[in-house]
C-alpha positions in Angstrom: 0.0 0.0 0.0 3.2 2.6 0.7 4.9 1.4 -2.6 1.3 2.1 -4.4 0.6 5.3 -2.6 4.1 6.0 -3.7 3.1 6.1 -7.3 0.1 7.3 -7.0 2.1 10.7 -5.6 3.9 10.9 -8.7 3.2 12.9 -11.9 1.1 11.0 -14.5 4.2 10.6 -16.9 7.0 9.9 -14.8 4.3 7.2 -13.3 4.0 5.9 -17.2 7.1 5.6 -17.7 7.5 3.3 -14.8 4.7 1.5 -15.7 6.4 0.8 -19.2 9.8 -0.5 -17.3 8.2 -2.7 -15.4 7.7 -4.6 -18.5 11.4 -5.0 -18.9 11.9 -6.4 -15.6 14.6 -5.3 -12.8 17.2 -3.5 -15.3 16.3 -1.9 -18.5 18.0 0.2 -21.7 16.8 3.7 -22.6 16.4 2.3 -25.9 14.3 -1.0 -24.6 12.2 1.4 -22.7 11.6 4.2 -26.0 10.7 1.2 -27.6 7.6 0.3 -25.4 7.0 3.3 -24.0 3.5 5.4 -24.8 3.3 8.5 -25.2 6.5 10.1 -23.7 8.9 11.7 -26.6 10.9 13.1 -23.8 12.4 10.4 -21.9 15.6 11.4 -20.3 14.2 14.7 -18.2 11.8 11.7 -16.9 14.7 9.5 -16.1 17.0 11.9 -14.5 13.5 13.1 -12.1 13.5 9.1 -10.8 17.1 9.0 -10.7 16.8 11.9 -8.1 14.4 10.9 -6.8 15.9 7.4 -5.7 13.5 5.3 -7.6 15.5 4.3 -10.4 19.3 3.8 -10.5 21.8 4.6 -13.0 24.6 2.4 -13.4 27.6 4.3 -13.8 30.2 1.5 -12.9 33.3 1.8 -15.6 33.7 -2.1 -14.7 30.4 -3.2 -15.2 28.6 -5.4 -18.0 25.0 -3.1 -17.3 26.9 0.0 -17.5 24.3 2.9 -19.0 21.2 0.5 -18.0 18.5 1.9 -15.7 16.9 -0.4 -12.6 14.3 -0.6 -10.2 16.1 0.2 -6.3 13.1 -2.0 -4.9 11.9 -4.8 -7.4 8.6 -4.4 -4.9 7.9 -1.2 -6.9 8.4 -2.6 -10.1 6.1 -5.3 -9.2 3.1 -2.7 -8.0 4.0 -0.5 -11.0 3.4 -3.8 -13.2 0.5 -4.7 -11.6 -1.1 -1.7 -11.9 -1.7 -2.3 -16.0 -4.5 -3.8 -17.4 -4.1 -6.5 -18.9 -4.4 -5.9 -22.7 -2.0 -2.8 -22.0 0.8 -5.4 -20.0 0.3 -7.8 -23.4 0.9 -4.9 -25.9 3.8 -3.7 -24.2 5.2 -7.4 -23.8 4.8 -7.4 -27.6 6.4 -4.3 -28.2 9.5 -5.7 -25.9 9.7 -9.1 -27.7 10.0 -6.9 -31.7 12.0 -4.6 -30.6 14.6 -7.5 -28.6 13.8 -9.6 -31.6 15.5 -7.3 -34.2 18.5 -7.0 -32.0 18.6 -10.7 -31.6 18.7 -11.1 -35.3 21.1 -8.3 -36.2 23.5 -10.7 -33.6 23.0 -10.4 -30.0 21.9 -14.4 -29.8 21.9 -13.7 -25.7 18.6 -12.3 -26.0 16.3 -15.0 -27.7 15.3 -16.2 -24.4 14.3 -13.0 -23.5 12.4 -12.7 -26.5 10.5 -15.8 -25.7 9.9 -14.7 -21.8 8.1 -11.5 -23.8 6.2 -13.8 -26.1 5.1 -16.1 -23.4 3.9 -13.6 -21.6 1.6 -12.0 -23.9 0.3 -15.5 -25.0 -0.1 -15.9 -21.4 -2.2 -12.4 -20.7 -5.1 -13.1 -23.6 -4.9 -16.9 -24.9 -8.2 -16.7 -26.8 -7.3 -13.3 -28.1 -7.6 -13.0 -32.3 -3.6 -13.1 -32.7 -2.9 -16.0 -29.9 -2.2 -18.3 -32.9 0.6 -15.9 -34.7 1.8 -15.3 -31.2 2.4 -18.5 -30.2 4.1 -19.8 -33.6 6.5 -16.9 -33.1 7.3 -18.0 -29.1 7.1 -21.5 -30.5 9.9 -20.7 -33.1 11.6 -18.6 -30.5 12.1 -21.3 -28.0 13.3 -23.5 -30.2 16.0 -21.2 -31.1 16.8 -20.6 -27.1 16.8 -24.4 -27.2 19.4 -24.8 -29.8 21.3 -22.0 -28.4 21.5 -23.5 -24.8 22.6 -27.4 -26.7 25.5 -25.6 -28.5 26.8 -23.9 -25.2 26.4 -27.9 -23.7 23.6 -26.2 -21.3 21.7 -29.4 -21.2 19.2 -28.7 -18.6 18.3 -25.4 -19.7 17.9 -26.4 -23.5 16.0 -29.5 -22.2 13.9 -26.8 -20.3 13.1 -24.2 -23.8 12.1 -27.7 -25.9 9.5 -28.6 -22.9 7.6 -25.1 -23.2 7.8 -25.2 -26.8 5.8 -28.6 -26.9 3.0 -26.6 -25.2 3.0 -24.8 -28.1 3.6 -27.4 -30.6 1.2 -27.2 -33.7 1.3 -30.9 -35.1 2.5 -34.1 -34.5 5.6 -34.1 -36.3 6.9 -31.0 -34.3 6.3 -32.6 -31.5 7.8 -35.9 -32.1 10.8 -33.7 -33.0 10.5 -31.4 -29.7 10.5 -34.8 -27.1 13.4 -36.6 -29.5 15.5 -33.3 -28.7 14.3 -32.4 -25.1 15.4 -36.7 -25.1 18.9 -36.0 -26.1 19.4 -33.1 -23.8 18.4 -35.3 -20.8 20.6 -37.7 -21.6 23.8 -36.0 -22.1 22.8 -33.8 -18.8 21.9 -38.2 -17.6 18.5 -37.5 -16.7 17.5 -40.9 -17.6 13.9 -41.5 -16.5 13.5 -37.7 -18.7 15.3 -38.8 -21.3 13.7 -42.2 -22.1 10.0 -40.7 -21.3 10.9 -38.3 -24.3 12.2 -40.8 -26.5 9.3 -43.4 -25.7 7.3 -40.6 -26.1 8.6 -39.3 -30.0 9.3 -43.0 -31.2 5.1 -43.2 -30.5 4.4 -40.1 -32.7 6.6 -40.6 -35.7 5.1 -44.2 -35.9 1.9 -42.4 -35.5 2.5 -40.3 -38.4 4.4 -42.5 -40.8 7.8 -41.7 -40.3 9.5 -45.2 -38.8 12.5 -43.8 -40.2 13.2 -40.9 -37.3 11.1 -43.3 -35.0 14.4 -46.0 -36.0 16.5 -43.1 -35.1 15.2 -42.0 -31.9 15.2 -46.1 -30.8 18.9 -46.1 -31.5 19.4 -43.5 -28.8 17.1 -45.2 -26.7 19.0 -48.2 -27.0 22.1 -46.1 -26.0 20.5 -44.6 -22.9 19.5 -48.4 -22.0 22.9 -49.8 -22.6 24.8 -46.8 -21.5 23.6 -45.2 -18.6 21.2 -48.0 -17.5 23.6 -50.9 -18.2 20.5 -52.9 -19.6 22.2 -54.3 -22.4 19.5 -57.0 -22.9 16.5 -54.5 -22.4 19.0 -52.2 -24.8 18.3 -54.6 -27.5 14.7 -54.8 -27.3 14.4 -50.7 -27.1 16.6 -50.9 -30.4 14.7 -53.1 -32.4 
């Protein structure tokens, strides 16, 4: 009730402007924050005002990685300051956050596509019947995949196995999500997380018979065999799960 009344005592567009950082979580850019904010051309006068006035923080630090980023001193105000939204208005602005991340993302800076999915997911998340849930969730779908492949290739095995698991929420057909378990399969195993890994593979062998393609179900019941012989030391079951 302090942190709201807080708020409530500021001006209407120093207030907006929080409002629209509380989108971006903790820490934010000036650029992030012109990208979803509404209405407010002027953005640095606002700034420096919350900067004095010991809301936001600057961070000035020579030596550190979020030098020139903004943040929240109390996440508690962020929070109130997010809550305080409706919710078509939190979902537009989640939107606006995942395009313009999304651009940067592709122009190079691969550390953001799981940011760009957190965005995504929660816009799908604030209006899931809403006319453009469907284009939204391809895009998070294709975006988590992405975070996925990125987390494999730096051998962060629990944390790709983790993107591939949301993305089968969002999976639009069998044969996606045959392909989502085989690889959320493989990243349980190398991380051995063997009861995971052979529910996935069990799991993805089922839906590529299911939809004619005994070829990657052969596949995935090689690495199944694998896991069995391996990391099991089943080498009779490991024969059966291969065949």
């Amino acid at each position: 009730a302090l942190v709201a009344a807080r708020l409530d005592g500021l001006p209407a567009p120093e207030r907006r402007v929080l409002q629209d950082a509380s989108v971006l979580g903790k820490t934010f850019t000036r650029t992030a924050l012109a990208a979803v904010a509404t209405g407010e051309p002027e953005l640095d006068p606002l700034l420096g005002s919350l900067v004095r006035k010991e809301i936001l923080v600057l961070q000035a630090d020579p030596r550190s990685p979020e030098r020139g980023q903004y943040g929240f001193l109390q996440d508690l105000l962020r929070q109130v300051a997010y809550d305080t939204l409706a919710r078509g208005e939190r979902k537009s602005r989640h939107l606006a956050a995942a395009s313009h991340l999304e651009q940067q993302w592709l122009d190079g800076e691969q550390d953001l596509v799981e940011i760009v999915a957190y965005h995504l997911l929660a816009a799908l998340a604030l209006e899931p019947s809403a006319a453009d849930a469907a284009e939204i969730g391809a895009r998070a779908l294709t975006t988590l995949t992405r975070a996925g492949e990125r987390a494999a290739a730096l051998a962060a095995t629990e944390g790709a196995q983790r993107f591939f698991e949301q993305a089968l929420d969002l999976a639009d057909g069998a044969v996606t999500e045959a392909e989502l378990h085989e690889r959320a399969g493989r990243m349980a195993m190398l991380g051995r997380r063997t009861p995971e890994a052979r529910s996935h593979f069990e799991r993805a062998i089922m839906l590529y018979e299911t939809v004619g393609r005994p070829a990657a179900g052969v596949r995935v019941s090689a690495q199944l065999g694998v896991l069995t012989w391996i990391q099991e030391g089943d080498i009779e079951r490991a024969t059966v799960d291969m065949q």
